[in-house]
C-alpha positions as CSV (number, residue, x, y, z in Angstrom):
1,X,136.2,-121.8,-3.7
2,X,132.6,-120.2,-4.3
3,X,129.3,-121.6,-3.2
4,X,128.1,-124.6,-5.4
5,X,131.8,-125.4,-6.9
6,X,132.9,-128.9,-7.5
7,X,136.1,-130.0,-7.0
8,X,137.4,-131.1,-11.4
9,X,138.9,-134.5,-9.6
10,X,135.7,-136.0,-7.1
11,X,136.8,-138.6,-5.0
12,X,136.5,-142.3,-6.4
13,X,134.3,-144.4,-4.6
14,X,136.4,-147.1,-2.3
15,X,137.2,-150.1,-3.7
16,X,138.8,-153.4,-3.0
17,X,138.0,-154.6,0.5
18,X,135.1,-151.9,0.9
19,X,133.6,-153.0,-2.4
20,X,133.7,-156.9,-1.5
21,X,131.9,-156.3,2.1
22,X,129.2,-154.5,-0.1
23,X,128.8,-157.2,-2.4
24,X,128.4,-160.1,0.3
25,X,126.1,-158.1,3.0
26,X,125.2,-160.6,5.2
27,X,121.6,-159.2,5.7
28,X,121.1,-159.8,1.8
29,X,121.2,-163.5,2.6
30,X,117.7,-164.7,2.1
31,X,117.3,-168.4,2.4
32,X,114.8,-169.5,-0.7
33,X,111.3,-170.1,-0.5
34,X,109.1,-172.9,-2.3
35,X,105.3,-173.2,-2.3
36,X,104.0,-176.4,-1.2
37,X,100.6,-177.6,-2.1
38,X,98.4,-178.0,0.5
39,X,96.0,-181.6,0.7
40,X,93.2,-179.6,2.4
41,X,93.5,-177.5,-0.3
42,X,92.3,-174.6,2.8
43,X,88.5,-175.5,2.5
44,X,88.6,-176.9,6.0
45,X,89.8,-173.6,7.5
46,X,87.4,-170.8,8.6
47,X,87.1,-168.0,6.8
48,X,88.8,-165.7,9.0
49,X,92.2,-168.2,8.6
50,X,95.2,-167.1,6.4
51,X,95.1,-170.6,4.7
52,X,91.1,-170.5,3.7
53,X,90.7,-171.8,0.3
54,X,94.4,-171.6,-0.5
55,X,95.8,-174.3,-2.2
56,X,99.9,-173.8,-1.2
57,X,101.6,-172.6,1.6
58,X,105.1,-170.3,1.3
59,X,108.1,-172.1,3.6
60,X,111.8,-171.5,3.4
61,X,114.2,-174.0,2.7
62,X,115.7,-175.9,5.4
63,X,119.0,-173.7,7.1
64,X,121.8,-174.4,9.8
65,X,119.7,-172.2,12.6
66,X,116.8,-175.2,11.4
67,X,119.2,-178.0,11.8
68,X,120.0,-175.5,15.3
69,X,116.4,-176.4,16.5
70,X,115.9,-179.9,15.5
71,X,118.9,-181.0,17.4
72,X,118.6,-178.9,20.5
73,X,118.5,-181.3,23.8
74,X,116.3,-179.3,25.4
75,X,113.4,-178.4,22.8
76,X,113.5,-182.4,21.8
77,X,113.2,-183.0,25.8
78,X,110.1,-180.7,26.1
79,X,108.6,-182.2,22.9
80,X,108.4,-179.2,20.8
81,X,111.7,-179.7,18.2
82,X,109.2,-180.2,15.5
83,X,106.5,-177.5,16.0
84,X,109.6,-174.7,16.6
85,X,111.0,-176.2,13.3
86,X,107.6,-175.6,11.5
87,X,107.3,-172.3,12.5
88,X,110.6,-171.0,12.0
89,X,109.9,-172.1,8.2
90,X,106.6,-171.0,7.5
91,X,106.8,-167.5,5.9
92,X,103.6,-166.5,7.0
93,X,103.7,-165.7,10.9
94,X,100.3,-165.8,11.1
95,X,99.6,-168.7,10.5
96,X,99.9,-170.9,14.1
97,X,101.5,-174.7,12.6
98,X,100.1,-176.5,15.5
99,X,96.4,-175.7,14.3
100,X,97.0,-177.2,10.8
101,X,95.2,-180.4,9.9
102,X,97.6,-183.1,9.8
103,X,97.6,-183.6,6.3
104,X,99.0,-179.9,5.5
105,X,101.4,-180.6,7.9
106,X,103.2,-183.7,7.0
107,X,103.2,-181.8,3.6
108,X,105.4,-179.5,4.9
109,X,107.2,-181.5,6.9
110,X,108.1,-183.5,3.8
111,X,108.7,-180.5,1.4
112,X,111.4,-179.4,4.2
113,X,113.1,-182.8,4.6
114,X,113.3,-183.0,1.0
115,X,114.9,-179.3,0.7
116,X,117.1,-180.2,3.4
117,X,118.1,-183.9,3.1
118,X,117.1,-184.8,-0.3
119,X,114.2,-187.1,-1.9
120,X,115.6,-190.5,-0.2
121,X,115.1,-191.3,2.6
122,X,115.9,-194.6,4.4
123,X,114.8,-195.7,7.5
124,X,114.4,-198.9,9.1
125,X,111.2,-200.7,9.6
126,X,110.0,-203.6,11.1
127,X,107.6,-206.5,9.1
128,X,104.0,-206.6,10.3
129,X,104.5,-210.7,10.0
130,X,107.9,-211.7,11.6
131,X,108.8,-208.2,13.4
132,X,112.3,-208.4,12.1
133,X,114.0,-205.2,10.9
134,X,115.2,-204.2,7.8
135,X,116.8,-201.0,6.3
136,X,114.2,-200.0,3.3
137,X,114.2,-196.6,0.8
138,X,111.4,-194.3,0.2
139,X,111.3,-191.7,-2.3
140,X,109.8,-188.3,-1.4
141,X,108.7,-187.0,-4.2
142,X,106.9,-189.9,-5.0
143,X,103.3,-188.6,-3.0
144,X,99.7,-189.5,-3.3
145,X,97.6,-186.8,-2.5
146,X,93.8,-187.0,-1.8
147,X,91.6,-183.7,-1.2
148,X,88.6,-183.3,0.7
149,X,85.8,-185.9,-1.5
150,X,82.0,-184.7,-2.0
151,X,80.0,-187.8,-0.8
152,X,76.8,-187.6,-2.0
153,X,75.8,-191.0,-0.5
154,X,76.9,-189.5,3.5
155,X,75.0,-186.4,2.9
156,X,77.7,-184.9,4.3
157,X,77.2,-180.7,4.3
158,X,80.0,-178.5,4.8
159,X,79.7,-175.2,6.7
160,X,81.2,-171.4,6.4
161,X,83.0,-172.8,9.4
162,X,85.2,-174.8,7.5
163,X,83.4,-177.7,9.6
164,X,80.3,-180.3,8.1
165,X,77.4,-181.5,9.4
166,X,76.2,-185.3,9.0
167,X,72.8,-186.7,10.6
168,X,73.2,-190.3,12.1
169,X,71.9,-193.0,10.6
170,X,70.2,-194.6,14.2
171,X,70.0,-191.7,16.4
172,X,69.1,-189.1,13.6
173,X,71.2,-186.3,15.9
174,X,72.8,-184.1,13.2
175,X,76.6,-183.9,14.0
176,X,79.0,-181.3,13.2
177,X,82.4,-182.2,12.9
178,X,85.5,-180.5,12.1
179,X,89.0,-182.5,10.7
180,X,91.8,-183.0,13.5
181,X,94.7,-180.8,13.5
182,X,98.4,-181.5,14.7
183,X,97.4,-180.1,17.9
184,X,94.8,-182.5,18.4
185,X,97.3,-185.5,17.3
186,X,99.4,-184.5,20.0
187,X,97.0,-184.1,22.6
188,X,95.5,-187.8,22.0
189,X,98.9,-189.5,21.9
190,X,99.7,-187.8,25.2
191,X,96.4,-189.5,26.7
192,X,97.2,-192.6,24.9
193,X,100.4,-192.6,26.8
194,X,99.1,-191.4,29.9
195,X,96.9,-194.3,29.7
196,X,99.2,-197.2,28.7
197,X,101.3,-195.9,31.9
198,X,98.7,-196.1,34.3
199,X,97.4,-199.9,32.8
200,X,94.2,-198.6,31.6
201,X,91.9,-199.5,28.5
202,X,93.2,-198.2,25.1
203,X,90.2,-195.1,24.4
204,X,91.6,-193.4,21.4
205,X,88.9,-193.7,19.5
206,X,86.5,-191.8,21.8
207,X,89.6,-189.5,22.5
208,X,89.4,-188.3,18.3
209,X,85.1,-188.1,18.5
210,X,85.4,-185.9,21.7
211,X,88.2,-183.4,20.2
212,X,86.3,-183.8,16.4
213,X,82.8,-183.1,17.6
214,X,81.9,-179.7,17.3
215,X,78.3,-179.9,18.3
216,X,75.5,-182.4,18.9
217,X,71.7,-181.3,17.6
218,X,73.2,-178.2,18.4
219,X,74.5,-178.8,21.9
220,X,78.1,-177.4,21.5
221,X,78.8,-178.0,25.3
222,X,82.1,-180.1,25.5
223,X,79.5,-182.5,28.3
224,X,76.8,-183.0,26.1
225,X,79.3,-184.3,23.3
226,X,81.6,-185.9,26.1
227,X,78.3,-188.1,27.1
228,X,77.5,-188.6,23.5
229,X,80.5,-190.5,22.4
230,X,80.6,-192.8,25.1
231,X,76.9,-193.7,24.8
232,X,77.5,-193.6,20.6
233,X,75.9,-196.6,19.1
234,X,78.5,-198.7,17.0
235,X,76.3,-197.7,13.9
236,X,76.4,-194.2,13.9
237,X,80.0,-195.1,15.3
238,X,81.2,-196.5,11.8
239,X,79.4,-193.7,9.9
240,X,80.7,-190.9,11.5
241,X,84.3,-192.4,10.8
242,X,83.3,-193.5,7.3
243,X,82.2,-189.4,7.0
244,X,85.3,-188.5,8.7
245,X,87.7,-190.7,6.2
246,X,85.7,-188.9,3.2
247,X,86.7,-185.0,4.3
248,X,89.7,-185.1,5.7
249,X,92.5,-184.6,2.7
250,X,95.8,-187.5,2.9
251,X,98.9,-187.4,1.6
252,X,101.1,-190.7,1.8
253,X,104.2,-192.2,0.5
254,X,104.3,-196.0,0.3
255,X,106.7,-198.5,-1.7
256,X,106.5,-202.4,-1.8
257,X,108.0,-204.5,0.8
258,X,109.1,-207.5,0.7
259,X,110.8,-209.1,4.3
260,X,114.0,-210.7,3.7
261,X,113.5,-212.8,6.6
262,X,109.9,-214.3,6.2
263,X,108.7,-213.3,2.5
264,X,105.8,-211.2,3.6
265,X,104.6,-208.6,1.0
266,X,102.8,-205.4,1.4
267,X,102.6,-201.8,0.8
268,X,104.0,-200.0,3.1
269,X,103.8,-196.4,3.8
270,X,106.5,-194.4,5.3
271,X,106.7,-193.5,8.9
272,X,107.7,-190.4,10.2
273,X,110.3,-191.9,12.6
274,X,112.7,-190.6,15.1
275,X,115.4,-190.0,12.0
276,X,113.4,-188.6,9.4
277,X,114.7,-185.1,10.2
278,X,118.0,-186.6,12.1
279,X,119.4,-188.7,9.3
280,X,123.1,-190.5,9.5
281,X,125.8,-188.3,8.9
């Protein structure tokens, strides 16, 4: 047979078996994504953040090596089922979950319950009046959102920083301020608990001004602010959280209740319980 000659009969490719295994590579699996919107809409992030000024995020549907994580005894021991879960789902690596305001993160954590679980969820909860407990139904998809408000009455500036900047209305020291992040959330509740363990005062409040409080007339040393907030008048105590209430985005699902047991009515929003990822069967 001469240099360059083809056989007339080439071999067929495989078939059968060989063919099948081609067709169902494993490593073609790609869980789906979805974009969820974001409440901050990213103008509280710096501009050297992935998220500045974006108004979704990219995550992946919830899978079995999620359900893997939420469940493992030893990650929900430590405390850290829930951040692992975030980042295994957010399809940008770059961006660290435990510095996103809290808003953007129950977004997600909602988006991925509802990819997961579903747009119901039930839970139980507890009336406000009575304390009994009842079993009650939210829907998911049913959201309010509310984005970062310009108050022209708080004179409230924002910064490149993704921070603002407020003067007070009694001491006049100009305050900047940045919104709290899940980080942050943690961190107080820890001290909260720490507290309530050792039988000392409730300071939560002065716990969210000391992390929130970038800077005081300029001072940024964590001290200066430290000595601030426990010295704060109540005035410029109200305004700083009237300022704080007007940036920082919300998202919130609520439905009516109505206690079987008493007849006490409200709305009531849904909390992120214990089961909201672990739900029955």
């Amino acid at each position: 047979m001469g240099e360059g000659h083809k056989p007339e009969h080439a071999e067929a490719p495989p078939t059968g078996v060989g063919d099948t295994q081609q067709r169902l590579d494993p490593l073609q699996f790609v869980a789906p994504t979805e974009f969820v919107e974001l409440p901050s809409q990213g103008k509280a992030y710096p501009a050297n953040h992935p998220l500045h000024n974006e108004e979704t995020i990219e995550i992946r549907f919830m899978t079995a090596k999620d359900e893997d994580i939420l469940s493992s005894k030893t990650l929900l021991k430590k405390g850290v089922a829930i951040e692992r879960f975030m980042q295994n789902i957010v399809v940008n690596q770059k961006i660290n979950v435990k510095k996103l305001l809290v808003a953007d993160r129950n977004a997600i954590l909602i988006a991925a319950r509802v990819s997961g679980y579903g747009d119901q969820y039930e839970t139980k909860v507890t009336c406000p009046s009575c304390e009994a407990v009842s079993e009650s139904l939210f829907n998911l998809n049913d959201k309010k959102i509310s984005h970062i408000e310009a108050r022209e009455d708080l004179n409230i500036k924002k910064t490149d920083n993704g921070t603002f900047l407020v003067t007070m209305p009694l001491t006049k020291h100009e305050i900047e301020f940045r919104l709290l992040t899940g980080e942050d959330e943690n961190a107080i509740a820890r001290s909260s608990e720490s507290r309530r363990k050792q039988r000392l005062s409730e300071t939560m409040l002065t716990d969210q001004y000391k992390r929130m409080i970038v800077a005081v007339a300029g001072h940024t040393s964590r001290e200066i602010i430290r000595k601030y907030v426990d010295n704060m008048p109540t005035r410029d105590s109200r305004f700083l959280r009237n300022c704080y209430k007007a940036t920082a985005p919300e998202i919130k699902i609520s439905e009516d209740f109505n206690c079987h047991s008493c007849g006490f009515e409200q709305e009531m929003e849904v909390p992120f319980g214990a089961d909201f990822f672990w739900p029955n069967g």
